[in-house]
C-alpha positions in Angstrom: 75.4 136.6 106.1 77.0 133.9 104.6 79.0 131.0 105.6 81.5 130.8 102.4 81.7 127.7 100.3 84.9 125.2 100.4 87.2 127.1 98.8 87.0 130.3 101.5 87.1 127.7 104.3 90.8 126.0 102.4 91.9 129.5 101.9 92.0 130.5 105.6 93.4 126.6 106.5 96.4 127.4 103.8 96.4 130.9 105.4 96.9 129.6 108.8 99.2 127.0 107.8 101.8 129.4 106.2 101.5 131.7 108.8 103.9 132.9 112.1 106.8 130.6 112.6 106.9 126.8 111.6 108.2 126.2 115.3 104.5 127.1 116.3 102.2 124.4 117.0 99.4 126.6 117.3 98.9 127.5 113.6 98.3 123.6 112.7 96.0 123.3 115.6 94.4 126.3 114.2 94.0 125.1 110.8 92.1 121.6 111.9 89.7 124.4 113.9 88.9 125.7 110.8 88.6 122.0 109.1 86.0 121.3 112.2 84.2 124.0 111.5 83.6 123.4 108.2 83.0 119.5 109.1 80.6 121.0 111.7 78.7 123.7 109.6 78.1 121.2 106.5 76.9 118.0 108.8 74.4 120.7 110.2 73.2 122.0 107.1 72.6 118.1 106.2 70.1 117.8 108.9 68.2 121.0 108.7 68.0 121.4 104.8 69.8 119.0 101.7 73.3 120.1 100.6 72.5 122.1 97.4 75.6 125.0 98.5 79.3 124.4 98.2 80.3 124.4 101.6 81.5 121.2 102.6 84.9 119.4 103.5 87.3 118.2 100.7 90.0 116.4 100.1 92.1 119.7 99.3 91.0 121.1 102.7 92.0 118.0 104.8 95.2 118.0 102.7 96.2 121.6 103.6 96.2 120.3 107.8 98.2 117.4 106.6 100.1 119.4 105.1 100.7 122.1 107.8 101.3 119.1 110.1 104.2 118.0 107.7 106.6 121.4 107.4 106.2 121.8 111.6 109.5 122.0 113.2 110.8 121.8 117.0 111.3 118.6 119.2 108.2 120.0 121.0 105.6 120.3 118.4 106.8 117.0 116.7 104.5 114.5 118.1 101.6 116.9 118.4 102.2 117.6 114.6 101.9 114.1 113.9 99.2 113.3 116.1 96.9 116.0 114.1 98.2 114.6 110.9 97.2 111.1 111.7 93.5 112.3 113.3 93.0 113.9 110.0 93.9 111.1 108.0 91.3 108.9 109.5 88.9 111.6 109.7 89.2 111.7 105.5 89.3 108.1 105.5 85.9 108.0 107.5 84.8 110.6 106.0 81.5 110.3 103.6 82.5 113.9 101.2 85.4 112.6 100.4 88.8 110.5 100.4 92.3 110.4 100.5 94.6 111.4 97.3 98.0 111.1 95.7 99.1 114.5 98.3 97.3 112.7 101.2 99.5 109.5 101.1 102.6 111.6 100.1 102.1 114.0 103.0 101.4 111.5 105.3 104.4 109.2 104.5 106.8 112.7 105.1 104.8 113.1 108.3 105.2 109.6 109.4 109.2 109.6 108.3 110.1 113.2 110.0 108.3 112.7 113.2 107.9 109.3 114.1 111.0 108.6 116.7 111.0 105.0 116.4 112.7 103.3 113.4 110.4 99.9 114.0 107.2 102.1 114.4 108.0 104.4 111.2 108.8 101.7 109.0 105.4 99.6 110.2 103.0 103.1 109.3 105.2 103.5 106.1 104.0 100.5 105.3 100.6 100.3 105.9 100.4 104.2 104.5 101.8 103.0 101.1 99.7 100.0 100.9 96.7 101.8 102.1 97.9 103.9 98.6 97.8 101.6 96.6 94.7 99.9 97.8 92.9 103.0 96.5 94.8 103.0 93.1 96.6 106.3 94.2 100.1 105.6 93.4 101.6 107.9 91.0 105.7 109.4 90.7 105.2 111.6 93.6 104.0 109.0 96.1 107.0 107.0 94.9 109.2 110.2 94.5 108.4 110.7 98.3 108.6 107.3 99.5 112.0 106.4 98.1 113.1 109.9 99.2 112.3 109.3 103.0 113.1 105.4 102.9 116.1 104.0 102.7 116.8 102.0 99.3 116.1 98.0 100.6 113.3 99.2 102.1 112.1 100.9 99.5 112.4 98.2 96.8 110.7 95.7 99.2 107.8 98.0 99.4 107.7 99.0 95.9 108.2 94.9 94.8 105.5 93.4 97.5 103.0 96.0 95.3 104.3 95.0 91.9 104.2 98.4 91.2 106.3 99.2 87.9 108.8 102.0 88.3 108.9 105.3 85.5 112.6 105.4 84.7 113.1 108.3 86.5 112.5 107.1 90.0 113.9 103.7 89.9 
C-alpha cells in the first residue's frame, strides 16, 4: 500500500479546510493532523531509507493550515485559530523541506489582524511578520495588497517606508 506523495497529503488538508462550517474549529485542527502526519511519515522515511519519493511537507501544504486558520469564524474558535496559525508558521520557519512564501506572510498578516484582540499586540506581530517578509525577499503586491488592506494607512506607510520598499502604482 502506499502512503501518497505531497500533493495527496495537500489535497485532503484543502479538503478539510473547506469542509463543514467555518464556525468549526475542528476542521483546522484536523487539517494540521494531516500536516503531522505527513511531517511524521517523511522524518521516518529519512531514518530508515533516503528520501527518493515525493512525500514530504511543503510550503503549499503548511500554507493550506494557515490558510484554514485565516477564514475561521466565531469568538470561540478565534484564538485557537490563531494559535494553530502561528505554531505552523514556526514550524515552516524551522522547518529543513522548506520555507515560508509570498501566501505564508499574507495569510499570516490576515491571521494576525482578524484575531489578535489587542491593538498594541497586533500591530507588534504585523510588524515583525512583514519584516520577517521582507527579510526573505518575499514581498510582492499581494503581501502589500494585504498589508495595507488590514492596516490602517500611517501605519502602513511607516511599515512600507522603514523597508524602503517601492510601491507599484496600484497599491500606493
Amino acid at each position: 500500500y502506499t502512503l501518497g506523495d505531497s500533493r495527496s497529503y495537500y489535497a485532503a488538508i484543502k479538503a478539510w479546510a473547506r469542509i463543514g462550517h467555518i464556525r468549526d474549529i475542528s476542521r483546522v485542527i484536523r487539517a494540521r493532523d494531516i500536516l503531522n502526519r505527513l511531517i511524521s511519515i517523511h522524518e521516518h522515511k529519512l531514518s530508515h531509507r533516503p528520501p527518493s519519493d515525493n512525500c514530504h511537507p511543503t510550503t503549499v501544504c503548511y500554507n493550506g493550515v494557515i490558510t484554514a486558520c485565516a477564514y475561521t469564524l466565531g469568538d470561540d474558535n478565534q484564538n485557537q485559530a490563531l494559535q494553530i496559525a502561528r505554531e505552523t508558521f514556526l514550524d515552516l520557519c524551522e522547518s529543513p523541506y522548506c520555507k515560508p512564501n509570498t501566501d505564508t506572510f499574507g495569510k499570516m498578516i490576515q491571521c494576525i489582524s482578524r484575531f489578535e484582540s489587542r491593538a498594541d499586540r497586533r500591530d507588534k506581530e504585523i510588524e515583525e511578520m512583514f519584516q520577517m517578509c521582507c527579510e526573505a525577499g518575499e514581498v510582492n503586491p499581494y503581501v502589500l495588497q494585504t498589508l495595507k488592506q488590514v492596516t490602517e494607512k500611517d501605519f502602513y506607510e511607516k511599515l512600507t517606508a522603514s523597508q524602503k520598499i517601492l510601491l507599484p502604482s496600484e497599491i500606493s
